[in-house]
Structures are given as C-alpha cells and as structure tokens.
ZADO-1210 file (C-alpha; in nm, 4 decimals, padded with zeros to 6 digits):
<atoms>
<atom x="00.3760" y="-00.4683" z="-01.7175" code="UNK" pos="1"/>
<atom x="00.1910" y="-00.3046" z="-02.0085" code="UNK" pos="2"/>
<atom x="-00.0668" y="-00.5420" z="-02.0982" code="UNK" pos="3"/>
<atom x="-00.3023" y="-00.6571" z="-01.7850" code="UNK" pos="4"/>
<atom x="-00.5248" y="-00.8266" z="-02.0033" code="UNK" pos="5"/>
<atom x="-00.6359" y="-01.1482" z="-01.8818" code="UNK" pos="6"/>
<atom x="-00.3901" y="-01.1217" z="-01.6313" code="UNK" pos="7"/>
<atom x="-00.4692" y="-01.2314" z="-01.2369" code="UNK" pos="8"/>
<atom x="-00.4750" y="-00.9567" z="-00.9926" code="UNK" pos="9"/>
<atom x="-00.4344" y="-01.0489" z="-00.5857" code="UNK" pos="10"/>
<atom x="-00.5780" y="-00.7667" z="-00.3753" code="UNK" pos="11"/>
<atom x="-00.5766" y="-00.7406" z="-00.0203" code="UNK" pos="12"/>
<atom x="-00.8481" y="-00.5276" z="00.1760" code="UNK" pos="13"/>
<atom x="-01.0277" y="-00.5055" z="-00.1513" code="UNK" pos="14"/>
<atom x="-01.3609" y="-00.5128" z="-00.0195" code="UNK" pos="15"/>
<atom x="-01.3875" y="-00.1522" z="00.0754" code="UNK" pos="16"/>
<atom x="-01.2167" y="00.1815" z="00.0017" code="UNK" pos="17"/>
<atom x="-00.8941" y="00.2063" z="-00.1481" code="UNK" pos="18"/>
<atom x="-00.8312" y="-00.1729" z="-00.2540" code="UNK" pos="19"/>
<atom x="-01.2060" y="-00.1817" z="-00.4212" code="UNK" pos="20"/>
<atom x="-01.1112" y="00.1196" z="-00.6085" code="UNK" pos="21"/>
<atom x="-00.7862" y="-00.0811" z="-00.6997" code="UNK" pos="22"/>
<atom x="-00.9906" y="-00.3967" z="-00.8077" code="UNK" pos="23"/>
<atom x="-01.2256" y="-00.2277" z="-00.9795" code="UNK" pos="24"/>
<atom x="-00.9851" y="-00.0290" z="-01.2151" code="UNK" pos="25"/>
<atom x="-00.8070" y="-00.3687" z="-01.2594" code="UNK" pos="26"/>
<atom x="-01.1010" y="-00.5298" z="-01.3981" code="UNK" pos="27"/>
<atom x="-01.1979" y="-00.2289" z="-01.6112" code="UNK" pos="28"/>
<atom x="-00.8349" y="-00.2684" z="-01.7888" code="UNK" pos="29"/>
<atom x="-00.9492" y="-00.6777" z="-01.8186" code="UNK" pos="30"/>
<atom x="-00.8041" y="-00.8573" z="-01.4914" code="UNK" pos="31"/>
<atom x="-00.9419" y="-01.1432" z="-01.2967" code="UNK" pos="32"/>
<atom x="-00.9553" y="-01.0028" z="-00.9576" code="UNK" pos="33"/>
<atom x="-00.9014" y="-01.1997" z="-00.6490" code="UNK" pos="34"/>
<atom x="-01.0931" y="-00.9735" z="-00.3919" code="UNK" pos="35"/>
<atom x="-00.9482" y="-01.0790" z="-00.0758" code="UNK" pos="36"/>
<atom x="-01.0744" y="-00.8723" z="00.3152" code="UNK" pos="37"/>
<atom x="-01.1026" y="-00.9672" z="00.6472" code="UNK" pos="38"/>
<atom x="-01.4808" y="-00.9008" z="00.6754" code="UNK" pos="39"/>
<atom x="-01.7203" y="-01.1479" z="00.4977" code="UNK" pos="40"/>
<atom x="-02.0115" y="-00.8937" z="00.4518" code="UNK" pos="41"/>
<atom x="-01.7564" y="-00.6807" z="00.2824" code="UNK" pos="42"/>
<atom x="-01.7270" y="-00.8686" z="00.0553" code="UNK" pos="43"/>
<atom x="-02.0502" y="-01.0209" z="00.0122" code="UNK" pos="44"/>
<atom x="-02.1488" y="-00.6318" z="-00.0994" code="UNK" pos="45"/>
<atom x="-01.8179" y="-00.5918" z="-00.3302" code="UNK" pos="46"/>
<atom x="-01.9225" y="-00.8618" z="-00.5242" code="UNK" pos="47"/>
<atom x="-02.2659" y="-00.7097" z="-00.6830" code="UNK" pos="48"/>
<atom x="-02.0265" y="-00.4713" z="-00.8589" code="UNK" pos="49"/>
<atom x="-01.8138" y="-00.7220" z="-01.0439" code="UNK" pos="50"/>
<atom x="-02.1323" y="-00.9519" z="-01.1080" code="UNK" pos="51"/>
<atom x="-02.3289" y="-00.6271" z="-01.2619" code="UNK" pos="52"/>
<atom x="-02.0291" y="-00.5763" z="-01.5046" code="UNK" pos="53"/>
<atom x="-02.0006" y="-00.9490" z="-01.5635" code="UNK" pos="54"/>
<atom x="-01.6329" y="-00.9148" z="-01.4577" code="UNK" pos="55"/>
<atom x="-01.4240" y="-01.2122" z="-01.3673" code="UNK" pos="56"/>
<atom x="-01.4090" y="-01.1769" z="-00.9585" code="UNK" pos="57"/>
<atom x="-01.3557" y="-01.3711" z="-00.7099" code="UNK" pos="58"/>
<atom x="-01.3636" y="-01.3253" z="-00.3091" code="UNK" pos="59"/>
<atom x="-01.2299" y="-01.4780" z="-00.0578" code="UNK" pos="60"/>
<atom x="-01.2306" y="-01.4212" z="00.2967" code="UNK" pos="61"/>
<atom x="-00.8807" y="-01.3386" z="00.4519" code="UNK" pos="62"/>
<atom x="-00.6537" y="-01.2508" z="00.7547" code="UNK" pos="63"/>
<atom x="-00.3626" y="-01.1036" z="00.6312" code="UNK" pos="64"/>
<atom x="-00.1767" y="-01.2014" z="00.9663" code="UNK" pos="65"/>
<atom x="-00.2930" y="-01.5797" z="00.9437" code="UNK" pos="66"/>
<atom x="-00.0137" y="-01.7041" z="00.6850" code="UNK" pos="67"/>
<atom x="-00.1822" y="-02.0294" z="00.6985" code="UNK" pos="68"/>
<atom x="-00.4931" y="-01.9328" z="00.5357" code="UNK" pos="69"/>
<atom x="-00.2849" y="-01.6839" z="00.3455" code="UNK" pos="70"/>
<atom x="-00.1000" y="-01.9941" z="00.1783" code="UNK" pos="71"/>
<atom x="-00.4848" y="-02.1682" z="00.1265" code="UNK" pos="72"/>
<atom x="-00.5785" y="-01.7993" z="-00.0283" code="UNK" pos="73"/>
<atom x="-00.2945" y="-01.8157" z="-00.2772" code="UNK" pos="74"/>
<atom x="-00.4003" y="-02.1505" z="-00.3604" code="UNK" pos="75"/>
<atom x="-00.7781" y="-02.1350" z="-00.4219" code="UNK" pos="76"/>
<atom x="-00.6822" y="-01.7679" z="-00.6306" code="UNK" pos="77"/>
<atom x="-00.4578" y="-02.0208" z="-00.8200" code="UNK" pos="78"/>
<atom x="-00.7302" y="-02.2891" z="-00.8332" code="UNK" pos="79"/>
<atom x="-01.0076" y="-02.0356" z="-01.0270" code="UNK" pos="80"/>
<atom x="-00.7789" y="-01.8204" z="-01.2448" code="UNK" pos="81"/>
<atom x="-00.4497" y="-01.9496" z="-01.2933" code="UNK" pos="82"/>
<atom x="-00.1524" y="-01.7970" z="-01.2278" code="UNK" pos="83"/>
<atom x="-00.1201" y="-01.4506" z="-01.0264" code="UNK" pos="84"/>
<atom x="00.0609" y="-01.1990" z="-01.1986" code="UNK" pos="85"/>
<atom x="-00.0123" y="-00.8682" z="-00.9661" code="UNK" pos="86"/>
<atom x="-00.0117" y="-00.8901" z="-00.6006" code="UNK" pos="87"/>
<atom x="-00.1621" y="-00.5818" z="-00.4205" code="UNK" pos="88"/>
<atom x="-00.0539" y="-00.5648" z="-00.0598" code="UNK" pos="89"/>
<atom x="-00.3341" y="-00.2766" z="00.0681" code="UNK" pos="90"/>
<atom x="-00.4481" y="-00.4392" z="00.3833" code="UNK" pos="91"/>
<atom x="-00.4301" y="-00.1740" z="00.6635" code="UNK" pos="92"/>
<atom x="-00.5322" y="-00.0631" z="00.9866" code="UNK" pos="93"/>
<atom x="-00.4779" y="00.2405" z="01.1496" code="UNK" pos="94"/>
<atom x="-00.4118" y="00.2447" z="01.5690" code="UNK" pos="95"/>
<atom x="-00.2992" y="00.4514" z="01.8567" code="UNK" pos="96"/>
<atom x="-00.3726" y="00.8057" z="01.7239" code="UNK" pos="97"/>
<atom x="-00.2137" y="01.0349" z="01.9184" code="UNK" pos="98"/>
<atom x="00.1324" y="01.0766" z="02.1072" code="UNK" pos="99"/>
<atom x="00.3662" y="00.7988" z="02.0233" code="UNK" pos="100"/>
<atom x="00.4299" y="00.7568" z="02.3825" code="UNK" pos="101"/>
<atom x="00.0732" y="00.7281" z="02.4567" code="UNK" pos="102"/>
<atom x="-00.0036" y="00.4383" z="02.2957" code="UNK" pos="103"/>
<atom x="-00.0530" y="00.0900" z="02.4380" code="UNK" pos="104"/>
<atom x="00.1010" y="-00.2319" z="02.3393" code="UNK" pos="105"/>
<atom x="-00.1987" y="-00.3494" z="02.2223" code="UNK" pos="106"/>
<atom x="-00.2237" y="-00.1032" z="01.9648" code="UNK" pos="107"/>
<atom x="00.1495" y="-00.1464" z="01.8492" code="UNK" pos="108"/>
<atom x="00.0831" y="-00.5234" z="01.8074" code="UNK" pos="109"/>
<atom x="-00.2583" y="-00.4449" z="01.5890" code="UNK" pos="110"/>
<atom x="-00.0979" y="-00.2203" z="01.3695" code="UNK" pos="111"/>
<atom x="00.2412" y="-00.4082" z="01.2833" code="UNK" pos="112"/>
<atom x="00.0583" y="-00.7075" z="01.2860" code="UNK" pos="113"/>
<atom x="-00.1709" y="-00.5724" z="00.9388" code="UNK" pos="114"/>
<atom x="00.0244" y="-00.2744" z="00.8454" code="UNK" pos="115"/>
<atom x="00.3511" y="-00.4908" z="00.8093" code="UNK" pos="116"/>
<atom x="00.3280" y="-00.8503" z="00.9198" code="UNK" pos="117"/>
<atom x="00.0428" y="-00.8774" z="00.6631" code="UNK" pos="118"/>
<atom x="00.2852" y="-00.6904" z="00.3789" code="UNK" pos="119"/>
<atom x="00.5841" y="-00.9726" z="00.4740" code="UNK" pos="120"/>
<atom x="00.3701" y="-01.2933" z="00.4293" code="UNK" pos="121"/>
<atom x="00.1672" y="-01.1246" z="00.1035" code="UNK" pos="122"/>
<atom x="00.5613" y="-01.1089" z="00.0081" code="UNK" pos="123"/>
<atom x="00.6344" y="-01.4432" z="00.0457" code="UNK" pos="124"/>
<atom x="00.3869" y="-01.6291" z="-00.0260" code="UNK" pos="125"/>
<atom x="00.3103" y="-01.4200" z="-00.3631" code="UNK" pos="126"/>
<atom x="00.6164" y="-01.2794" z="-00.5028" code="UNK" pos="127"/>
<atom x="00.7860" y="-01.6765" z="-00.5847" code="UNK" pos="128"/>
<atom x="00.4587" y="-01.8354" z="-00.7243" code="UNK" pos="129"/>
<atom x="00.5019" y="-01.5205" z="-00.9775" code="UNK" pos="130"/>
<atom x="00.8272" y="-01.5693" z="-01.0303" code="UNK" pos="131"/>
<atom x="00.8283" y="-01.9482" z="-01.0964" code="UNK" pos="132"/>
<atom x="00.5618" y="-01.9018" z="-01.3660" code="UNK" pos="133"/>
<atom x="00.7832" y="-01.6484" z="-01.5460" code="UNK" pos="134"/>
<atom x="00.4794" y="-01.4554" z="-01.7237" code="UNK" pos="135"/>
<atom x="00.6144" y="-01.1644" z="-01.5411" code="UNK" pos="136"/>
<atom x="00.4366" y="-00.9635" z="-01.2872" code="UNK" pos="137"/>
<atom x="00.4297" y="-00.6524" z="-01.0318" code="UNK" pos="138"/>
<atom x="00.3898" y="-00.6113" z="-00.7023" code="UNK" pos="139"/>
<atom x="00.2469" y="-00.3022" z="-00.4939" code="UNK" pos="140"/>
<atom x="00.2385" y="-00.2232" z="-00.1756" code="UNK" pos="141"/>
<atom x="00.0379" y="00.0560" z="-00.0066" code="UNK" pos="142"/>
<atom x="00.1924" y="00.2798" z="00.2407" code="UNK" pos="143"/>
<atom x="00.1044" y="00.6289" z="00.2300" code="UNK" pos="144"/>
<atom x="00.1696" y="01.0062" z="00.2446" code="UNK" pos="145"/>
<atom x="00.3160" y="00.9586" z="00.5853" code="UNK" pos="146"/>
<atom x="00.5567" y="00.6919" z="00.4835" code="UNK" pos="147"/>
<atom x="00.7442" y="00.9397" z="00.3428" code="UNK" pos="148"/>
<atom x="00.7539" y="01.2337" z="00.5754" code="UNK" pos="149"/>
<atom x="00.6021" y="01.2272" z="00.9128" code="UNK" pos="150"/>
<atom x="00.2384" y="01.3273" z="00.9753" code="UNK" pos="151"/>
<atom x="00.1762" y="01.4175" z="01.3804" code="UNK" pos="152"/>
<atom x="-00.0723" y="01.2328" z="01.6020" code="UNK" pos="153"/>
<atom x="-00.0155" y="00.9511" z="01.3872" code="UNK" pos="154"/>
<atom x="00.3192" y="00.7842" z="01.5154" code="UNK" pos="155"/>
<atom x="00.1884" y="00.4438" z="01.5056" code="UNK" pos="156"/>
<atom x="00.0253" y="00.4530" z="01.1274" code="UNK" pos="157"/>
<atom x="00.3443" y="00.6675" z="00.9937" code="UNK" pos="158"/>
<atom x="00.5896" y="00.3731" z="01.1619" code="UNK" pos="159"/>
<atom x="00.4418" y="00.1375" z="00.9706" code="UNK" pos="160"/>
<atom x="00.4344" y="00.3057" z="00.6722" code="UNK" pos="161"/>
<atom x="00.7782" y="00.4003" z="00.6346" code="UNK" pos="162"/>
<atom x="00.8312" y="00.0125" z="00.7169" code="UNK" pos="163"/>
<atom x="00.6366" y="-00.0872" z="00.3957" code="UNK" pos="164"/>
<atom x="00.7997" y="00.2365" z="00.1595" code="UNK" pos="165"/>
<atom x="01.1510" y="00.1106" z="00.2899" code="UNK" pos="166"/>
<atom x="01.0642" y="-00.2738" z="00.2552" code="UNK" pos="167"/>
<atom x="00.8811" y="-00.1987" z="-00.1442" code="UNK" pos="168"/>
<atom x="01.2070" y="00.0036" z="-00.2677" code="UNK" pos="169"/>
<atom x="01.4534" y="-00.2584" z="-00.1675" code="UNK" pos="170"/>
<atom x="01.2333" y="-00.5407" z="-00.2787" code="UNK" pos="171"/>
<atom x="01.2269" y="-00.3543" z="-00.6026" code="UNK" pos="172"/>
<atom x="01.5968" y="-00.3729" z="-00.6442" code="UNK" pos="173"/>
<atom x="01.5402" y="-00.7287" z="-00.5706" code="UNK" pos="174"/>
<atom x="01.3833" y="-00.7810" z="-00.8568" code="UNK" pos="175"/>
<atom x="01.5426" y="-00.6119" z="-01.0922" code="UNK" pos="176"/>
<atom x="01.5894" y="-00.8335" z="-01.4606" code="UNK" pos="177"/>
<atom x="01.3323" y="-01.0743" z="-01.3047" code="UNK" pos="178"/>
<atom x="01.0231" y="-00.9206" z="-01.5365" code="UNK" pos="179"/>
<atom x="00.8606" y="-00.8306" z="-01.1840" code="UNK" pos="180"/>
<atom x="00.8168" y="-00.4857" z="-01.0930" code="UNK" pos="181"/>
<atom x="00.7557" y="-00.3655" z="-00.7425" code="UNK" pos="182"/>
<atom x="00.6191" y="-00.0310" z="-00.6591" code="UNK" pos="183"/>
<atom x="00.5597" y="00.1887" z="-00.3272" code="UNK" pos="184"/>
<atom x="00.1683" y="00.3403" z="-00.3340" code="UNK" pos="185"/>
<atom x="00.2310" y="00.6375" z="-00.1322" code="UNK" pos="186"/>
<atom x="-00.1849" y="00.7618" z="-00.1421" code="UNK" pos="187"/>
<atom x="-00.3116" y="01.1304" z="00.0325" code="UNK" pos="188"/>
<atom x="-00.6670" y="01.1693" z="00.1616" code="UNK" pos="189"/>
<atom x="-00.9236" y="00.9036" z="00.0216" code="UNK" pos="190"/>
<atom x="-01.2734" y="00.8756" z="00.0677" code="UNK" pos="191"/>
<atom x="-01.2879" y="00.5005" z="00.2640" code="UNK" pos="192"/>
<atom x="-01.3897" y="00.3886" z="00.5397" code="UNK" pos="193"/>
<atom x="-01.0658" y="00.3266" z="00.7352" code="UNK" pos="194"/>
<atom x="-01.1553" y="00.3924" z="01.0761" code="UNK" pos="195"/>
<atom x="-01.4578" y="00.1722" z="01.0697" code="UNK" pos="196"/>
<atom x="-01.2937" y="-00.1409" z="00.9466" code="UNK" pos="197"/>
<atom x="-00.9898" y="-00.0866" z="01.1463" code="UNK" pos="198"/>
<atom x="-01.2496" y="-00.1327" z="01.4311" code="UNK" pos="199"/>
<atom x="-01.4314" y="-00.3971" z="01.2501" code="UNK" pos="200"/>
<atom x="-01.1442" y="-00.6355" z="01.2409" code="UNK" pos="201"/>
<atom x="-00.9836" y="-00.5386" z="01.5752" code="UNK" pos="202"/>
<atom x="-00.9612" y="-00.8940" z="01.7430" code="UNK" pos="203"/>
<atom x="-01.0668" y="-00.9158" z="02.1190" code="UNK" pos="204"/>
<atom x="-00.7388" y="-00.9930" z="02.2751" code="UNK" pos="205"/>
<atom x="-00.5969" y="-00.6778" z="02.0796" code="UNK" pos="206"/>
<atom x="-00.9028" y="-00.4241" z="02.2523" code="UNK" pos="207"/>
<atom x="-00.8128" y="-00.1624" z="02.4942" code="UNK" pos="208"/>
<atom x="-01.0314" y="-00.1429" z="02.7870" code="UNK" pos="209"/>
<atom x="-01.1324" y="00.1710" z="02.8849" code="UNK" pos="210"/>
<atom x="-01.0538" y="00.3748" z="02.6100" code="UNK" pos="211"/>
<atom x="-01.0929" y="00.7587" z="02.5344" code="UNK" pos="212"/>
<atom x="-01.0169" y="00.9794" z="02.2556" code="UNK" pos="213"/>
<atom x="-00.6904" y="01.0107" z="02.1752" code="UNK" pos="214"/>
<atom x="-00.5534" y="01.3324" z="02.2930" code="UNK" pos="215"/>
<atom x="-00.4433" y="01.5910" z="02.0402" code="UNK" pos="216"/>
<atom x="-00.0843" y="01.6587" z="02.0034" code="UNK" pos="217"/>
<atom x="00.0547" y="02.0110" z="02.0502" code="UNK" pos="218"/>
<atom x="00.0580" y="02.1914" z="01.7513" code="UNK" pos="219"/>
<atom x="-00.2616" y="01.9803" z="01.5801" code="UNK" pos="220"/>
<atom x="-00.5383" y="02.2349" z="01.5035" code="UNK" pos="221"/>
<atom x="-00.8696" y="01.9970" z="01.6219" code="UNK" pos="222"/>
<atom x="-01.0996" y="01.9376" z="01.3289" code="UNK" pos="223"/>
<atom x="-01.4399" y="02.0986" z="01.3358" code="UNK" pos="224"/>
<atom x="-01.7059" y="01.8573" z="01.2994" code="UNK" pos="225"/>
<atom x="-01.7075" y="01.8540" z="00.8923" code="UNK" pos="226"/>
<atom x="-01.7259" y="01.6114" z="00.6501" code="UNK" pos="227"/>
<atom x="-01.4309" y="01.6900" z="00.4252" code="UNK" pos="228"/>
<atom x="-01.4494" y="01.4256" z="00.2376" code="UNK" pos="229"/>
<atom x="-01.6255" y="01.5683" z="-00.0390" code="UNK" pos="230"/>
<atom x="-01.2851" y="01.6766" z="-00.1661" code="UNK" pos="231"/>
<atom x="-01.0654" y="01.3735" z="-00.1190" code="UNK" pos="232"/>
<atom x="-01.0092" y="01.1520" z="-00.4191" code="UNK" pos="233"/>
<atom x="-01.2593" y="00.8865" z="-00.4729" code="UNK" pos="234"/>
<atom x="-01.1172" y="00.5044" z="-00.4356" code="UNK" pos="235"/>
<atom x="-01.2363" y="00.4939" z="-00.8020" code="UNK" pos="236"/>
<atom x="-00.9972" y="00.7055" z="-00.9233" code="UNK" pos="237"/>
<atom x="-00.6806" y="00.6305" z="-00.6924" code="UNK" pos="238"/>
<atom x="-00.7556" y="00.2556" z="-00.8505" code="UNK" pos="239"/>
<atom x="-00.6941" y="00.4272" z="-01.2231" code="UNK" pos="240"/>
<atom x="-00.3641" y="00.5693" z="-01.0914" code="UNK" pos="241"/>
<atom x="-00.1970" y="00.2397" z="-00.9057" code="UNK" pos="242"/>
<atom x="-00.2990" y="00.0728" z="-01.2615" code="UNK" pos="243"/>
<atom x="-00.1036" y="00.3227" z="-01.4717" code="UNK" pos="244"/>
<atom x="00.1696" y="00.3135" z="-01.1951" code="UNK" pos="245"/>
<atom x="00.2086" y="-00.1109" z="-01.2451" code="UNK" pos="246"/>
<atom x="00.1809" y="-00.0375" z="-01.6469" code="UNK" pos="247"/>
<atom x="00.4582" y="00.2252" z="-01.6078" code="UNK" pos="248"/>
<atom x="00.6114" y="00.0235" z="-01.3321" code="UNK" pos="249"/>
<atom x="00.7003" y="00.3270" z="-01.1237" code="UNK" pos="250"/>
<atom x="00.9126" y="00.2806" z="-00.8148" code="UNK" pos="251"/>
<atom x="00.6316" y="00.5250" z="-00.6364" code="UNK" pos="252"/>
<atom x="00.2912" y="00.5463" z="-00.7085" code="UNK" pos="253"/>
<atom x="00.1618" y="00.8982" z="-00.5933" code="UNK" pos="254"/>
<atom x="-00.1617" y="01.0550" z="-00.6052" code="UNK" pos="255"/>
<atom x="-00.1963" y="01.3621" z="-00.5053" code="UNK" pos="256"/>
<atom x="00.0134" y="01.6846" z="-00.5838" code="UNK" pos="257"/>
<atom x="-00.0532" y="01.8698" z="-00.2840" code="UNK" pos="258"/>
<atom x="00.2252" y="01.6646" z="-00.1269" code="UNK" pos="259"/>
<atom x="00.4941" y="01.8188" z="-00.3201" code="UNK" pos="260"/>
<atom x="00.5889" y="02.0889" z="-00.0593" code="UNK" pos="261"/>
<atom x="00.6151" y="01.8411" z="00.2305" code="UNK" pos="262"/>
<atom x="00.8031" y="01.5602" z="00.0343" code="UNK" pos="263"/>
<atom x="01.0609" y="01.8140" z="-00.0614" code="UNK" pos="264"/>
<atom x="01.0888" y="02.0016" z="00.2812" code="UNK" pos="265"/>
<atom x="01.1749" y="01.6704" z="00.4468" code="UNK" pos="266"/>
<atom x="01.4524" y="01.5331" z="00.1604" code="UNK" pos="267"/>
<atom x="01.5829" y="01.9187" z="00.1926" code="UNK" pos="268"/>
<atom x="01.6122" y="01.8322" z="00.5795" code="UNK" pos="269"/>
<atom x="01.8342" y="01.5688" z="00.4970" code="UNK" pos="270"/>
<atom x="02.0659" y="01.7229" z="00.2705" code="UNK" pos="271"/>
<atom x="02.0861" y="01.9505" z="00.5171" code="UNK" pos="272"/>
<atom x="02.1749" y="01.7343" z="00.7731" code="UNK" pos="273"/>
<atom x="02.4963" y="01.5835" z="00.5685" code="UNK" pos="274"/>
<atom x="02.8276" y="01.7481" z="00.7262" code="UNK" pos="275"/>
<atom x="02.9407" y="02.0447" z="00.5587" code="UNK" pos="276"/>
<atom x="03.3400" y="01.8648" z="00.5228" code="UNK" pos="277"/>
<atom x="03.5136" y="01.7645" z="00.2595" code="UNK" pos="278"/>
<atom x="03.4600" y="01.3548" z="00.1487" code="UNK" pos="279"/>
<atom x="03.7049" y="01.1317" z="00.2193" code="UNK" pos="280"/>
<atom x="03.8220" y="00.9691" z="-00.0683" code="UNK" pos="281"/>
<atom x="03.9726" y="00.6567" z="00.0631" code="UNK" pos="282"/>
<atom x="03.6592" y="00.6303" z="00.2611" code="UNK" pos="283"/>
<atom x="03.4756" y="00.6799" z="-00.0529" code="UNK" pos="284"/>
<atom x="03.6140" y="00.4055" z="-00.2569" code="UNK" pos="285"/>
<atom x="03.6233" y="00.1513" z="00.0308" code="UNK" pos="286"/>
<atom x="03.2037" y="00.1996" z="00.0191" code="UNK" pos="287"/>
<atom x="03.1705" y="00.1306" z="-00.3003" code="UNK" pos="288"/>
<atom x="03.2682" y="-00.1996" z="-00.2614" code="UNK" pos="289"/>
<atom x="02.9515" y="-00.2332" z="-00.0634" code="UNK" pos="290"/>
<atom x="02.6863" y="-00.2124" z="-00.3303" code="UNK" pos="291"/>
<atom x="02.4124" y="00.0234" z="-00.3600" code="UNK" pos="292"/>
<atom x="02.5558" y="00.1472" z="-00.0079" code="UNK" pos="293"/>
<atom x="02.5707" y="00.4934" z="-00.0486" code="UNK" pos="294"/>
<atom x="02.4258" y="00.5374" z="-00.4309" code="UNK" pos="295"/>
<atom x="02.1093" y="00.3149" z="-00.5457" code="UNK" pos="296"/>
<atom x="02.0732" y="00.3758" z="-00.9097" code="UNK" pos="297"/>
<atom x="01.6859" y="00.2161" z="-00.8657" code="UNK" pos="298"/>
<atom x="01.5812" y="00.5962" z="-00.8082" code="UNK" pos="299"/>
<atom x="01.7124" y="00.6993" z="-01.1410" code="UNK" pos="300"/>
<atom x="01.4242" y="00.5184" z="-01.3403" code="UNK" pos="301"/>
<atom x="01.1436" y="00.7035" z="-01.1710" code="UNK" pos="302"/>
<atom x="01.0067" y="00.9670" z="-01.4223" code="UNK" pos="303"/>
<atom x="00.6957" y="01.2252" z="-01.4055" code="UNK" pos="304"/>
<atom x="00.3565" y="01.0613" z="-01.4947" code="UNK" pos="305"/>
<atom x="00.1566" y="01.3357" z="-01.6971" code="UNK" pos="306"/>
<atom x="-00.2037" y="01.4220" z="-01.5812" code="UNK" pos="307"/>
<atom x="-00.4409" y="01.0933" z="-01.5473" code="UNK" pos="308"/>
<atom x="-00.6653" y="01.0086" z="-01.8622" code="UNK" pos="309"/>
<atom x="-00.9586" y="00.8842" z="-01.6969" code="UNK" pos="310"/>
<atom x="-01.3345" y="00.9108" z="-01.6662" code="UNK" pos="311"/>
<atom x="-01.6071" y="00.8229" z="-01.3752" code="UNK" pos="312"/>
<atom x="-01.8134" y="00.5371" z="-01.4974" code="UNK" pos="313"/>
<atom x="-02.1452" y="00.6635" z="-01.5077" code="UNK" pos="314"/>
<atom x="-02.3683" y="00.4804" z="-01.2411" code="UNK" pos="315"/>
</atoms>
C-alpha cells in the first residue's frame, strides 16, 4: 500500500507511546487518523498535537475487549472519514511479571483479554469493512521482540505475543490477492509509558489484592534504579518504521537490530531440534496435499529494509 494519502488509518492505544508515534507518522505521510484508547484524558492530550499541525484526527474513546462499542467505533471512524483502509491493532497491556507459575488468574484474564481478545475483534470487525470497499488496505498488528523468542520474567506478555505474531502471519496468507496486506510489528525497547496505562485501565474485578513485586526469576540480573530510557527508540520514530513497513507491506515489521543474535539463536534451536534421519518420501508427498503444511511460501516475500530515511520534527 504505497500511497497513504488521504487514506483512513484505525489505531488502537494511540493515545500514548507506541500507537501515538504510529498516528503521528501516519498523518505526517497524509492519513486521517482515528485515534482510538481506553483512557479519555489520553486522548484529550493526543489531540493538541494533531490540532497544532491542522491534521485530520479524530478520537474516540475505546475498550478493545467491549466488541460492542468496538462495532459503534468502526462506525463513527466510518461516519467522519469514510472508509478505513489501515487498521492498527497496538492495544496492549502487560501483566503477571515474573514466574509463569506465579501468576494469578486475574492477571491471565487481563492480559489475553487486551493483548489478544482485543487483536481478534479489531480483526473482525475491521478487516471485512476493508475488504468490501475494495480500495485496498493493510493491517498491523503489534506483538513484540518476545513474540518471537522468549524473554524471562515475562511469561504472560511473551504468551500473548507469540499469539498475535502466529495469528498476523496466517492472517496474512489469508489475504493474499485480496489488495490487503497484513504485517507482524515485532518492536524492542520504546520509550512509553506501558506500565502506567496497563495500571490505568486495569478494571476492578481484574485487581489483585494484596500484591507485591513480582519476584525475579533465576538468572534475571535486577535493574539498578536507572532510567534507561534515554536510549530506547522514541515512539516518533518506531511510527516512521511501521509506515514504511505497510508501504513495503512486509510480513514483519522490526525495529531494532540488536535483536538479530537472539532471533537467530532461537530459529537455530529449531533446526536443531529436527531429527537427524533421512525424510520419508511417501510421507513427504502425502503432506503436501495439506497446503502450506510443512512449506509456507508467505516467508519468501520478506526482504531487508535499508536504513530508515527519517528526521525528528523539530518542536
């Protein structure tokens, strides 16, 4: 989807963090944004940034999990720009840091509740209003470094994760000859504010009582009390890259090289894993008459994106 111009962007969590940097870069490359969160004073601050540019935005207050107001959300997007032509599923919470085993119910139910629930009804309640209009469109979903290869203390978040990554690369073969891409954001370290609106739109019934910091895992180093932040990748900027990703419609939208290492020790784990025996052939041909079974040719497309041509705007 090379040309975004005038085209209708639907972002979820796009209030703060990563899916204002995403609706921010969409309006710089001449989108109406749909800024969609589940925290009205969120929003109510996003806002000053799209009226200072005099860029077409427009917010509305949303619960991801709440597919009734999701279908009203889709509708009122609909009502002030027209058709949607790029859903952004980046509503997420993170939950129940720590040992997998640790963890309550409660937190299992807030995180797959946002981190996946949330993905599903963006899904379908998006994906056929873009198709029926047949202007063509992408979709893109935000998992994360640790949907790919497991990050520990973190059980919960990387579960979900790998939920959206596998959910995103099969929805891309999906929609393969439809005009509609589909792409897996797979983002490292951001500067946002995660933690706090993870809190912020905790409901009540979802609460533990009593809690205490989550213990660290064996073989965690504890982080010092230091704001490393200063070197993570500014929403800003992550925005610029899931833009080139829908105009190149990549399978997986990456941001940060430092991952290279850890993405290729864990598909080397894999290989490694496959019996050392020789194939059975009969075998063999009986699976191919299962599809994309045991060879997806979706992978193939996915080439190298050269270094990002982009500058901060100047405040």
């Amino acid at each position: 989807m090379e040309n975004l111009q005038g085209k209708t962007a639907f972002i979820t969590g796009a209030a703060s963090g990563i899916g204002l940097g995403i609706a921010k870069a969409c309006a710089r490359h001449g989108m109406n944004v749909v800024i969609t969160d589940a925290r009205q004073d969120a929003l109510d601050e996003a806002i000053t940034y799209f009226k200072e540019k005099n860029y077409p935005a427009h917010t509305i207050l949303l619960d991801v999990t709440d597919r009734e107001a999701y279908v009203k959300a889709a509708d009122e997007a609909e009502e002030v720009f027209g058709n949607v032509h790029v859903l952004v599923n980046n509503a997420g919470v993170a939950a129940g840091g720590g040992p997998i085993h640790e963890a309550t119910f409660k937190d299992w139910d807030f995180i797959i509740n946002v981190n996946c629930t949330g993905v599903v009804n963006g899904i379908a309640i998006i994906v056929p209003r873009i198709l029926k209009h047949g202007e063509g469109g992408h979709v893109v979903s935000t998992s994360s470094t640790g949907g790919i290869f497991a990050v520990t203390g973190s059980g919960l978040y990387n579960a979900t994760k790998y939920f959206v990554a596998g959910l995103m690369e099969t929805l891309a073969c999906d929609l393969e000859g439809t005009g509609v891409g589909a792409s897996v954001f797979c983002p490292g370290p951001v500067a946002s504010n995660l933690g706090m609106s993870s809190q912020a739109v905790r409901p009540e019934h979802l609460k533990n009582e009593n809690t205490s910091p989550p213990r660290i895992p064996k073989g965690v180093r504890p982080q010092r009390a230091t704001d490393w932040s200063k070197h993570f990748m500014t929403p800003e900027e992550v925005g610029e890259r899931v833009v080139r990703g829908i105009k190149r419609n990549d399978l997986f939208i990456w941001t940060h090289p430092e991952f290279r290492e850890g993405i290729k020790a864990r598909n080397d784990a894999l290989l490694r894993a496959i019996p050392d025996e020789p194939i059975n052939e009969k075998r063999a041909q009986v699976l191919k008459n299962f599809g994309t079974l045991t060879y997806n040719p979706i992978y193939e497309k996915q080439t190298t994106p050269g270094p990002l041509e982009w500058k901060p705007e100047e405040e």
